[in-house]
GUROVO-468347 format. One line per 8 residues: number of its first residue (from 1); their letters; for each residue x, y, z of N, C-alpha, C, O. Coordinates in steps of 0.05 Angstrom, whole numbers, always signed. Atoms other than C-alpha are relative to their C-alpha. Layout:
% GUROVO-468347
NUM) a) X Y Z X Y Z X Y Z X Y Z | ...
% end
This chain:
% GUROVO-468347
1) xxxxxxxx) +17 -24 +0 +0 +0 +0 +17 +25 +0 +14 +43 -17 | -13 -24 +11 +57 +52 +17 +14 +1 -25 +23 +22 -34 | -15 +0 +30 +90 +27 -51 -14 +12 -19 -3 +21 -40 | +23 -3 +26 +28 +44 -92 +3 +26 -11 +8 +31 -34 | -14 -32 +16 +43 +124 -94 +31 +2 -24 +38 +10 -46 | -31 +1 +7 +115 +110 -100 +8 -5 -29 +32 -3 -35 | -7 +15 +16 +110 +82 -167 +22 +19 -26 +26 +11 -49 | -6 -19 +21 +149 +146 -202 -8 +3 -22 +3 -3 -43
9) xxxxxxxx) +19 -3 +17 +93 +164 -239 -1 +36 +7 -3 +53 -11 | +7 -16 -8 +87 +222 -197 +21 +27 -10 +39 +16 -24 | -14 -17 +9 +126 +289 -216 +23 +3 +17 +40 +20 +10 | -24 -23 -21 +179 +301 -155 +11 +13 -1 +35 +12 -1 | +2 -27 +3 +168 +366 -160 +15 +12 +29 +30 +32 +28 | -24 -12 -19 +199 +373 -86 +22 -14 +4 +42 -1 +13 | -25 +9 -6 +248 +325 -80 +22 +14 -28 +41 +27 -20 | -13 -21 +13 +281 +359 -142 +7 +23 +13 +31 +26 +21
17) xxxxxxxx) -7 -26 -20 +271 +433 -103 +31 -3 +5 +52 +6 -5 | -15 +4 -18 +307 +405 -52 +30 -6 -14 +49 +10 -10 | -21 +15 +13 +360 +369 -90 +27 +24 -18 +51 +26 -18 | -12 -25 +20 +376 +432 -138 +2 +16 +23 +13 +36 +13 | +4 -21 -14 +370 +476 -72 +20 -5 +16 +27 +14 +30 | -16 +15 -18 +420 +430 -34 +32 +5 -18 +55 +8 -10 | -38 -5 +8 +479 +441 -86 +1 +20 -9 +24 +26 -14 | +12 -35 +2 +449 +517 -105 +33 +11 +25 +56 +17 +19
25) xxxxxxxx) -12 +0 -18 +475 +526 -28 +31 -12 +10 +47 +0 +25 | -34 +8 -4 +542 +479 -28 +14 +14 -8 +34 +22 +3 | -20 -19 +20 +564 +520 -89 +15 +27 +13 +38 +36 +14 | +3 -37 -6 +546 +593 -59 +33 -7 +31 +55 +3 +33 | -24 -8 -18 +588 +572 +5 +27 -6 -5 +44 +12 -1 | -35 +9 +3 +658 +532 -14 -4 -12 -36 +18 -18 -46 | -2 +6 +32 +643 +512 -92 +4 -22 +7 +26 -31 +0 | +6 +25 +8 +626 +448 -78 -12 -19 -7 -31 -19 +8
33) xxxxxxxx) +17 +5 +27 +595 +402 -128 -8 -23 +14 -28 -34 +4 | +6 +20 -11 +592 +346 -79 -28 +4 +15 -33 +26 +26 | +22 -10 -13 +514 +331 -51 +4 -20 +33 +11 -43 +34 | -2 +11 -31 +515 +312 +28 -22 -18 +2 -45 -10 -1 | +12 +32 -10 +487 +236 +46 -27 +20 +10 -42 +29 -6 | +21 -25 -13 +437 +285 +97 -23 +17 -12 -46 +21 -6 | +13 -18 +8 +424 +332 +48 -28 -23 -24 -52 -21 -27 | +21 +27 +14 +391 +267 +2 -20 -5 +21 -44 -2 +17
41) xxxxxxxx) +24 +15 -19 +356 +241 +61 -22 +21 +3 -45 +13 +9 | +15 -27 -7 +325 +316 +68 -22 -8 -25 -46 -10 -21 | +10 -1 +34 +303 +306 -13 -26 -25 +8 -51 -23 +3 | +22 +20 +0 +271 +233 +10 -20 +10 +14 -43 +9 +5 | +22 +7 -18 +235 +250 +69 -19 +17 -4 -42 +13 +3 | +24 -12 +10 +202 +310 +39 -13 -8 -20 -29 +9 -27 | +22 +13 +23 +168 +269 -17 -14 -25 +28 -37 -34 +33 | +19 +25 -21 +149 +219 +37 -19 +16 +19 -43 +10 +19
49) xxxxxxxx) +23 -23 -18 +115 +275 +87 -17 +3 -22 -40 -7 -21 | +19 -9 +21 +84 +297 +25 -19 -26 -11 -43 -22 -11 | +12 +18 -2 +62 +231 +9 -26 -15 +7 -46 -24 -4 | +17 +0 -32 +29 +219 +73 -11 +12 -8 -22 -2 -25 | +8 -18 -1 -2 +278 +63 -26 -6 -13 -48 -4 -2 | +19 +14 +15 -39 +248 -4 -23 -21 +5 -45 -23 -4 | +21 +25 +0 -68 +187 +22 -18 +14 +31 -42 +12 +32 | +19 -3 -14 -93 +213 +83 -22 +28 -14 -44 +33 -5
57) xxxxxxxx) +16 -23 +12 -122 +278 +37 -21 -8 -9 -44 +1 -6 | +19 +24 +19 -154 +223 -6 -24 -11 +23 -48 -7 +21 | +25 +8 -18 -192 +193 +54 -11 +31 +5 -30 +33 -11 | +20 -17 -11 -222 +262 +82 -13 +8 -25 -37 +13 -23 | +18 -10 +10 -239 +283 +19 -14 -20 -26 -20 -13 -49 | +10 +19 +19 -265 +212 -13 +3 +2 -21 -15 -3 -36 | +3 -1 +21 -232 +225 -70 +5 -28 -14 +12 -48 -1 | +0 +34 +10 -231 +163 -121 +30 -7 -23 +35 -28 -35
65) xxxxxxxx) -13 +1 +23 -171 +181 -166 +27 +18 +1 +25 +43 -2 | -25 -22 -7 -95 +210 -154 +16 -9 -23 +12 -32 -31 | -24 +5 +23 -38 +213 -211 -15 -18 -21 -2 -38 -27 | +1 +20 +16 -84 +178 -262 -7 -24 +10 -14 -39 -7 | +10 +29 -12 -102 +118 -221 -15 -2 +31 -14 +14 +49 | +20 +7 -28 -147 +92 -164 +11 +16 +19 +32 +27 +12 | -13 -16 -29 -132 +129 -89 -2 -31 +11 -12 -51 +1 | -4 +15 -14 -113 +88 -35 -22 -10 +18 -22 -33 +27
73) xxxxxxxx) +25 +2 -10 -175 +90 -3 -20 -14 -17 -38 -27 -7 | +26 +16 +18 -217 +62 -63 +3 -25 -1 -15 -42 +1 | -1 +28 -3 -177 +1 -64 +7 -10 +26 +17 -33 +24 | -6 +28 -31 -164 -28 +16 -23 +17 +14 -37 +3 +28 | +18 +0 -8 -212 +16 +39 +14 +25 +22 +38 +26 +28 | -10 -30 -13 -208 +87 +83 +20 -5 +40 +31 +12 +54 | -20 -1 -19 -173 +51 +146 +19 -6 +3 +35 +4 +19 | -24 +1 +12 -124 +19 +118 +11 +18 -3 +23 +26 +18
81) xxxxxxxx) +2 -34 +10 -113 +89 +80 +6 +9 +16 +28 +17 +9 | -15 -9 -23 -98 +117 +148 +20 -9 +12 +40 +3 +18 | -22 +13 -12 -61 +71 +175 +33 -3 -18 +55 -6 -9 | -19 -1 +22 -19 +72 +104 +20 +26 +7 +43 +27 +15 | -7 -27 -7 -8 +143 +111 +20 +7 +24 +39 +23 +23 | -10 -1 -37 +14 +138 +193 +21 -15 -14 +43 -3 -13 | -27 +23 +4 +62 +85 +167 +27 +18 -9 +48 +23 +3 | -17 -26 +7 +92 +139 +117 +16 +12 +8 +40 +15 +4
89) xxxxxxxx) -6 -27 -23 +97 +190 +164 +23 -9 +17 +40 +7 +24 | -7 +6 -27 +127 +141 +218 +28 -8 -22 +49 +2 -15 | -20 +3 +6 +177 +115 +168 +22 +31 -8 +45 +26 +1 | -2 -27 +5 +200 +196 +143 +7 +14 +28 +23 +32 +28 | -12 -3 -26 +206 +205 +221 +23 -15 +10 +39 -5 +25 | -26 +8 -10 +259 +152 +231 +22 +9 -16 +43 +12 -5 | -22 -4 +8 +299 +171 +172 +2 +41 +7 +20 +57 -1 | -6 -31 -16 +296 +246 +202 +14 -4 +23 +34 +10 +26
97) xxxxxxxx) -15 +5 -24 +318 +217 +273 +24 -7 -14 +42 +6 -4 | -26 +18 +1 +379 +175 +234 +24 +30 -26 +45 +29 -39 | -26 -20 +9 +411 +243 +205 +2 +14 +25 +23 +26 +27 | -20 -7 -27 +418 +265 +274 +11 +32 +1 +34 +40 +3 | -1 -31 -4 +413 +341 +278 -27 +6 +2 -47 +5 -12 | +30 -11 -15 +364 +366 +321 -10 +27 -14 -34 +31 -13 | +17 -25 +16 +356 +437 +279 -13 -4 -17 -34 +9 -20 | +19 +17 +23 +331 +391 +216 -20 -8 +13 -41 +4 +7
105) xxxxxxxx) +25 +11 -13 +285 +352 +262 -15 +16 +9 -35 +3 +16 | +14 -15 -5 +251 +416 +284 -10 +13 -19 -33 +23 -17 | +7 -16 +25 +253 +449 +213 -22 -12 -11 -40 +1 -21 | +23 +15 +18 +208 +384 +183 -12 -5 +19 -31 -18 +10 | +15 +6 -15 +179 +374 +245 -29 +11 -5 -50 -1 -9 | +14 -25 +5 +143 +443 +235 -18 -5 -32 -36 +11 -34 | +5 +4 +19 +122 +420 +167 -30 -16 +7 -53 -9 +2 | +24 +14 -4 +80 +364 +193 -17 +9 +17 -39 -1 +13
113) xxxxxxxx) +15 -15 -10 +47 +407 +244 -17 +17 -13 -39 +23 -6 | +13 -33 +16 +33 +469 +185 -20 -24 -14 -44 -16 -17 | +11 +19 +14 +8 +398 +148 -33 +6 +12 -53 +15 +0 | +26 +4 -18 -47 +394 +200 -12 +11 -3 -33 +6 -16 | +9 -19 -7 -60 +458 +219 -20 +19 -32 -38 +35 -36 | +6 -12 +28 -73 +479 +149 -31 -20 -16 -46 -11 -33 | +24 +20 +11 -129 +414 +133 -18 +8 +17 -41 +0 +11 | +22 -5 -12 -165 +445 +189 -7 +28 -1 -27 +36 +11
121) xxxxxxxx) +5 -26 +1 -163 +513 +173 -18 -1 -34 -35 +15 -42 | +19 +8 +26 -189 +478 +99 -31 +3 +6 -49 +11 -8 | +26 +15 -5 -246 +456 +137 -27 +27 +3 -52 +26 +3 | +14 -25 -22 -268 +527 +165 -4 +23 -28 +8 +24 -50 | +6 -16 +26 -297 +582 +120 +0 +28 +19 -8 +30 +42 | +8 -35 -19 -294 +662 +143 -18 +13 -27 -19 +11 -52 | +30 -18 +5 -356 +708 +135 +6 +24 -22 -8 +29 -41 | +2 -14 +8 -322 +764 +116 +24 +6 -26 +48 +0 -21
129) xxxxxxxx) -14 +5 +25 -290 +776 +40 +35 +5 +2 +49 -6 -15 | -22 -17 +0 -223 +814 +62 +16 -21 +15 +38 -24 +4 | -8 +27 -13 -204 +746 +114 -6 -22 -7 +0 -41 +7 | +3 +19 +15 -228 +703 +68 +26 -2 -15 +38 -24 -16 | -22 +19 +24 -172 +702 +19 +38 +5 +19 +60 -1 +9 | -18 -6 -16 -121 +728 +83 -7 -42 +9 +12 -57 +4 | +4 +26 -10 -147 +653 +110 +6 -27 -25 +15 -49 -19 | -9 +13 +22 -141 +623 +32 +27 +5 -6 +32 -9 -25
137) xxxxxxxx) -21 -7 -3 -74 +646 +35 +20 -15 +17 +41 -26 +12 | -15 +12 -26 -52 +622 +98 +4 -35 +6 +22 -49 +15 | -3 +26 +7 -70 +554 +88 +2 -19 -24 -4 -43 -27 | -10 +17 +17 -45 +544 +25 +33 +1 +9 +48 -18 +4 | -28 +7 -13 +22 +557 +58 +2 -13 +17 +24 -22 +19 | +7 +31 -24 +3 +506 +115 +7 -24 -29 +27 -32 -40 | +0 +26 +25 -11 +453 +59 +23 -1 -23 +40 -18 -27 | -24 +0 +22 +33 +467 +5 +29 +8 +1 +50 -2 -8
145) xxxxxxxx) -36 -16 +4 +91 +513 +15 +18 +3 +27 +39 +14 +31 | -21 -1 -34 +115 +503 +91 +8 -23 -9 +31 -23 +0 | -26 +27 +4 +148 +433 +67 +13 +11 -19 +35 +16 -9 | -10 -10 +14 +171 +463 +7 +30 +16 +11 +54 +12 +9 | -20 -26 -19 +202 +528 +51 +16 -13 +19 +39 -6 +22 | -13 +13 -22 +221 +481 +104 +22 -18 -11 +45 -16 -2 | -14 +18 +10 +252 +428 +65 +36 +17 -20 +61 +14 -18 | -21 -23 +3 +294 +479 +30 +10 +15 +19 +33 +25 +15
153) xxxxxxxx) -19 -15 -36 +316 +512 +97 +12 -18 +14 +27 -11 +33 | -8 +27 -11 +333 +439 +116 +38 +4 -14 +60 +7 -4 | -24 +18 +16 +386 +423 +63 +12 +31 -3 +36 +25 -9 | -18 -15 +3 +415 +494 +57 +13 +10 +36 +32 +25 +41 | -22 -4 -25 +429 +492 +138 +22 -20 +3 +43 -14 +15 | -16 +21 +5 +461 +428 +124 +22 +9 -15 +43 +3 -3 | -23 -10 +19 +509 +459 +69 +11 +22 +0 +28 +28 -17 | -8 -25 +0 +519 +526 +93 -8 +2 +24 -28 -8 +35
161) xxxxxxxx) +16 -5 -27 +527 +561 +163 -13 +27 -2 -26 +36 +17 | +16 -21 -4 +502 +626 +139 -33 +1 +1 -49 -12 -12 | +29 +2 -11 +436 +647 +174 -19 +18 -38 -41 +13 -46 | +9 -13 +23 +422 +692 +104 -7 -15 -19 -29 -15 -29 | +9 +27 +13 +428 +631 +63 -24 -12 +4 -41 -16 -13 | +21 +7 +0 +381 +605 +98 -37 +3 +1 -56 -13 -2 | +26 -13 +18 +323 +656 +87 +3 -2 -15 -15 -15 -26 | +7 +0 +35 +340 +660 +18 -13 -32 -10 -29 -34 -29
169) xxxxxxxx) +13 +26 +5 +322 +584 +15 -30 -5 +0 -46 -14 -17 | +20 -1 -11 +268 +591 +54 -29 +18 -10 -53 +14 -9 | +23 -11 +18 +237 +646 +14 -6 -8 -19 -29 -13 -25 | +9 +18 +33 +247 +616 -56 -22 -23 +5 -42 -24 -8 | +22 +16 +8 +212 +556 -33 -23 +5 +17 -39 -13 +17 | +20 -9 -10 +163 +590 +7 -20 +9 -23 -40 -5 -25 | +6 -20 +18 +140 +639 -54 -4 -22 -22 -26 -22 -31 | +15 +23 +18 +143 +572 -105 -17 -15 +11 -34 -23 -6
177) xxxxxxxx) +16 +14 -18 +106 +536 -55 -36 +9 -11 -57 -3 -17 | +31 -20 +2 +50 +592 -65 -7 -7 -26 -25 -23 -32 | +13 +2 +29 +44 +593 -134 +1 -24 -9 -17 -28 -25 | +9 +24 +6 +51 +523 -145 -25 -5 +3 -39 -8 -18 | +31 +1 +1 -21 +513 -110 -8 +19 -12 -24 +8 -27 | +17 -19 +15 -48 +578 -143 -3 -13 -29 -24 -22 -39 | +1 +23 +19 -27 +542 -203 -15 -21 -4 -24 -29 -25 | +8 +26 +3 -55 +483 -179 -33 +1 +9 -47 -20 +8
185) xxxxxxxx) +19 -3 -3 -119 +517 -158 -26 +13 -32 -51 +10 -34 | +6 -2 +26 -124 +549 -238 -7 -27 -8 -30 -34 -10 | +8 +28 +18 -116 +475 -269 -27 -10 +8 -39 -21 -10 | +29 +12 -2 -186 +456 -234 -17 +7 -12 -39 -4 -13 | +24 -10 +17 -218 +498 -276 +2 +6 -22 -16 +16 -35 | +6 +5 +28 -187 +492 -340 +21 -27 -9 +29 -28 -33 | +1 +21 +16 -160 +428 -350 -10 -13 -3 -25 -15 +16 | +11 +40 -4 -185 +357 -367 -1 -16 +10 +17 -30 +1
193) xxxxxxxx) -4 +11 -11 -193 +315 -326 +8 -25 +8 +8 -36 +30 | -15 +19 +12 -159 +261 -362 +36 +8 -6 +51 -11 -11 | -11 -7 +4 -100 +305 -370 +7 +3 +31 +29 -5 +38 | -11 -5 -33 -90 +319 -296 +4 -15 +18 +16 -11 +39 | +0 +24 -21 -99 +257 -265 -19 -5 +18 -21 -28 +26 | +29 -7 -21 -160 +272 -220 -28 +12 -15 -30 +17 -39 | +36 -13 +9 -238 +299 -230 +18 +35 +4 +36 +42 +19 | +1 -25 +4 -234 +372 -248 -23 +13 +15 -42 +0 +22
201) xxxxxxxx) +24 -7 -18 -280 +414 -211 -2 -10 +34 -21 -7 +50 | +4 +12 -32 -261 +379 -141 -3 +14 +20 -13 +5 +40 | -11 -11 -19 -243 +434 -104 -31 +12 +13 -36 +15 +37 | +30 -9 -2 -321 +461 -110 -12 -23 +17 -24 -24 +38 | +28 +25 -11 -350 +395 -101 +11 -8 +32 -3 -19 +50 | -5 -1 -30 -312 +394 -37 -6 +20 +18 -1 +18 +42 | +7 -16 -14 -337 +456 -19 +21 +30 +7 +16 +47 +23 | -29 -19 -5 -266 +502 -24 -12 +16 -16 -27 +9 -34
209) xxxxxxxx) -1 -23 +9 -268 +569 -40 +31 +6 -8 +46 +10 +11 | -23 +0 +11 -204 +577 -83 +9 +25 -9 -7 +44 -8 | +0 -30 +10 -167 +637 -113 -22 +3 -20 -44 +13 -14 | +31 -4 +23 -214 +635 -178 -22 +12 +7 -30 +33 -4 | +16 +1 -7 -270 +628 -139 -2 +31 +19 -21 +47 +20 | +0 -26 -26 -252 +686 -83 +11 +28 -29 +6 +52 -24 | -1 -30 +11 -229 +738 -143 -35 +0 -21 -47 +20 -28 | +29 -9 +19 -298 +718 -187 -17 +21 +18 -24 +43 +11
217) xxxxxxxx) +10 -1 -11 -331 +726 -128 -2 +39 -2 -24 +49 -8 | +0 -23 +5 -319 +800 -131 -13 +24 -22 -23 +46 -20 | +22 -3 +32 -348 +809 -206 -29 -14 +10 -49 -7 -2 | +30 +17 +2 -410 +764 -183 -2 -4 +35 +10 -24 +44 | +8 +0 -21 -432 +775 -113 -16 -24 +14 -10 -32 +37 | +18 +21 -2 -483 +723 -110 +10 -19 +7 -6 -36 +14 | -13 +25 +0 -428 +672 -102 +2 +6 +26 -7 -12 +41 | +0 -6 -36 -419 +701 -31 -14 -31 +16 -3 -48 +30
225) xxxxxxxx) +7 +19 -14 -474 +654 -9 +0 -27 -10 -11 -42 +7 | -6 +22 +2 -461 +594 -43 +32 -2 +12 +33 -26 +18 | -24 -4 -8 -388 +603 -18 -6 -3 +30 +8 -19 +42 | +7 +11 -38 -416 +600 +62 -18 -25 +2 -21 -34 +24 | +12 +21 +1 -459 +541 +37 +9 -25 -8 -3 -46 -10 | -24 +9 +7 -392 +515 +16 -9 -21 -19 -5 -45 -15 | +16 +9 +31 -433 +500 -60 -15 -31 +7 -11 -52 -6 | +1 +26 -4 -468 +448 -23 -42 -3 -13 -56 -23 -11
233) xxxxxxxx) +34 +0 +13 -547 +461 -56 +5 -11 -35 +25 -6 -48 | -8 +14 +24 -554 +423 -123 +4 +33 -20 -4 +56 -16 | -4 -19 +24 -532 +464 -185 +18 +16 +15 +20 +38 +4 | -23 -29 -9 -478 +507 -142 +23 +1 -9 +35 +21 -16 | -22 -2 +15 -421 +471 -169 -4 +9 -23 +9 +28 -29 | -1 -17 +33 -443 +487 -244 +6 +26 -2 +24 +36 -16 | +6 -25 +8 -465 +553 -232 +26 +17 +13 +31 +40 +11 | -25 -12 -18 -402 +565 -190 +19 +6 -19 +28 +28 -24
241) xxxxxxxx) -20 +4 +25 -356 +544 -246 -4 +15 -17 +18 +21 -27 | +5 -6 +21 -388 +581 -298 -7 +28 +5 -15 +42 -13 | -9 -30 -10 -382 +647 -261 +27 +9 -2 +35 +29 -14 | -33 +6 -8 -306 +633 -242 +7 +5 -34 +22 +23 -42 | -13 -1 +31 -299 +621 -325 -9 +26 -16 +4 +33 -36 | +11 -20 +2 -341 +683 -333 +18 +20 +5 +27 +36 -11 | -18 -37 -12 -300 +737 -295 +34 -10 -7 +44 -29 -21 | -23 -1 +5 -234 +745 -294 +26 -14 +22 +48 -5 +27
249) xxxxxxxx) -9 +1 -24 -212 +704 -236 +22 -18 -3 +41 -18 +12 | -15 +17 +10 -178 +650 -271 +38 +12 -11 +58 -1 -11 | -11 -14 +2 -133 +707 -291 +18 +11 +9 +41 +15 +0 | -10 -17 -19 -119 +743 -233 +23 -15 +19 +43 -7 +31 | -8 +20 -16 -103 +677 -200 +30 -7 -15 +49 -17 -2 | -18 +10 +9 -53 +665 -246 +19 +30 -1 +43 +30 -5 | -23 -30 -7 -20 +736 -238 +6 -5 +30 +30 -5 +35 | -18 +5 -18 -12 +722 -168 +17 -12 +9 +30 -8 +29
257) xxxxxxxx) -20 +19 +0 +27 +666 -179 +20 +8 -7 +40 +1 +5 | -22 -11 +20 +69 +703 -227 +16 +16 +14 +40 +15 +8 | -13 -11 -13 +85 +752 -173 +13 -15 +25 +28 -1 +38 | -6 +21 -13 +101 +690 -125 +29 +6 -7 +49 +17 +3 | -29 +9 +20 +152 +672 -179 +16 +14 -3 +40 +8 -3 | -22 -30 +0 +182 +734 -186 +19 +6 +24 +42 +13 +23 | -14 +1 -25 +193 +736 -108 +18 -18 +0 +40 -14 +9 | -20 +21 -2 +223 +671 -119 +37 +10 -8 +60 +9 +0
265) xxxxxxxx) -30 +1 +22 +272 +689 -173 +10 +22 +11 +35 +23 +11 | -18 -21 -9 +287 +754 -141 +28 -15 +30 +52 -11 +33 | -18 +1 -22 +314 +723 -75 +15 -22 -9 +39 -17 -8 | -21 +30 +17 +347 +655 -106 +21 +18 -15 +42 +5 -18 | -19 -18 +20 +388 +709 -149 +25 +10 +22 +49 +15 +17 | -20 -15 -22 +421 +734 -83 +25 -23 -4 +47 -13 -3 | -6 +11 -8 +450 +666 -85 +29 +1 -30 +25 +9 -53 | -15 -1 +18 +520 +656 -121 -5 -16 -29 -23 -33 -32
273) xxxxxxxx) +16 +11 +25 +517 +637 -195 +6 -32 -7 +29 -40 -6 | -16 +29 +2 +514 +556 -212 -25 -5 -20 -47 +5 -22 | +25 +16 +9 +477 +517 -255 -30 -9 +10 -51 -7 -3 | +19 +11 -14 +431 +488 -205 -14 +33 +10 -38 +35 +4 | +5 -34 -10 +418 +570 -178 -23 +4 -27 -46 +12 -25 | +15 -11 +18 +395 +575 -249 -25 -21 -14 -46 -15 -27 | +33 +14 +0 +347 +517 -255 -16 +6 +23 -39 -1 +20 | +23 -7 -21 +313 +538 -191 -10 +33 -13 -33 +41 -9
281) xxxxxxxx) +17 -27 +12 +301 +610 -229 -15 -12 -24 -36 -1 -30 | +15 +13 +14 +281 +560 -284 -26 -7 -3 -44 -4 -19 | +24 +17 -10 +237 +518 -243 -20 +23 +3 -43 +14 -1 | +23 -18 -2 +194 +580 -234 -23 +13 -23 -44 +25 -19 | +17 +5 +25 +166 +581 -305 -2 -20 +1 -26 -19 -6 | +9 +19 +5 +160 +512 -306 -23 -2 +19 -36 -22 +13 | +16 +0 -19 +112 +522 -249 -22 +13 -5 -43 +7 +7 | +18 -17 +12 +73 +575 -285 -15 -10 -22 -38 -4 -28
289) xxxx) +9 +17 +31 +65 +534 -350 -1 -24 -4 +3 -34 -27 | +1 +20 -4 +56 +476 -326 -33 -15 -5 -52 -1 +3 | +34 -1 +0 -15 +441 -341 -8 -24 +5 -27 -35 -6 | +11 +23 -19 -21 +383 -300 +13 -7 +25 +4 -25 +39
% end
């Protein structure tokens, strides 16, 4: 069951980060091309937190379909599925204990806490429009971009003792972190759902108010209250979607990513010049133009 994600099907979209962010940082301090045992184990255990993350996401929100194929929950069934997940987690915790630096074990510790904290802040809706997207904000950096930020603040304390280094890490993958989900909150509403790997339209039918959805919402007022009814009356998802494709939100959403990316590439630039320096300014269009 934990093999079934694993099958490198999936993009490792952070263990890359990490990987390019781990010899980014060797370079900037002594030019060295060598990657630290440590700094790898950093690369595994944030695809495995992340992981975790999937199958237990899959049980809360019954979905039937991840990367193109079944969820873990459709085939053993949603307690398994938890218990899969816990396994994950518990294995990603020993190889964090067996690199043996307690500032790492607090950096990803913090990751799986923002994990949490952030599925329950999913759960919760605010009233008013201006803490609405301050609260859609906040827990897309819980969910998405605190492993990201963290995992990259991991492997450049590992390779470097400057504390500056280690914001600059921390911001790049904080700021890709962001626009990756903004990104990944656009694709629900215009790709295929054969092309993405999952049902399109999920984020509605689960009841999320997304960027899209919180900038339409602005052009089309009316969404207000299907948005506190978290689109749960028949016809809300349609009419939801077909507002969102209406205004300009699909748009806007994707400009704030752009300015994400920009943050990114600005502070990754501080960093001395390498190859790997310059696929992480890379990776930030590939993140923008990416469509699945």
């Amino acid at each position: 069951m934990c093999e079934y994600y694993f099958d490198g099907k999936g993009k490792a979209f952070r263990p890359m980060i990490v990987v390019l962010m781990a010899r980014a940082c060797n370079i900037h301090h002594n030019n060295s091309r060598e990657m630290q045992a440590s700094q790898r184990s950093v690369a595994i255990i944030a695809e495995m937190i992340h992981t975790a993350s999937l199958v237990h996401d899959d049980v809360i929100d019954d979905a039937n379909s991840r990367r193109g194929k079944m969820t873990v929950n459709q085939i053993w069934g949603e307690r398994k599925a938890v218990l899969a997940g816990d396994f994950i987690l518990s294995a990603a915790s020993v190889a964090l204990a067996r690199i043996g630096n307690t500032t790492i074990i607090s950096v990803l510790t913090q990751v799986i806490e923002d994990l949490v904290r952030g599925e329950f802040l999913q759960l919760g809706s605010k009233e008013n429009e201006n803490e609405r997207f301050a609260h859609y904000l906040e827990k897309t950096f819980k969910k998405t971009a605190s492993l990201i930020a963290n995992s990259c603040k991991a492997v450049s304390i590992l390779g470097c003792p400057d504390p500056k280094v280690h914001e600059i890490a921390y911001q790049y993958g904080k700021n890709v972190g962001i626009a990756f989900q903004l990104i990944d909150d656009v694709l629900d509403f215009t790709s295929c759902a054969d092309h993405l790997g999952k049902p399109t339209a999920a984020d509605l039918k689960l009841g999320l108010a997304t960027g899209p959805v919180l900038f339409a919402c602005r052009q089309f007022p009316e969404m207000n209250a299907m948005i506190m009814r978290r689109f749960s009356k028949p016809g809300d998802v349609e009419r939801a979607r077909k507002y969102v494709l209406q205004s300009d939100g699909v748009q806007q959403t994707t400009y704030l990513a752009q300015r994400y990316c920009h943050e990114a590439t600005r502070e990754i630039s501080k960093l001395r010049p390498s190859p790997e320096r310059d696929a992480l300014i890379q990776l930030t269009d590939m993140v923008l133009l990416r469509d699945k």
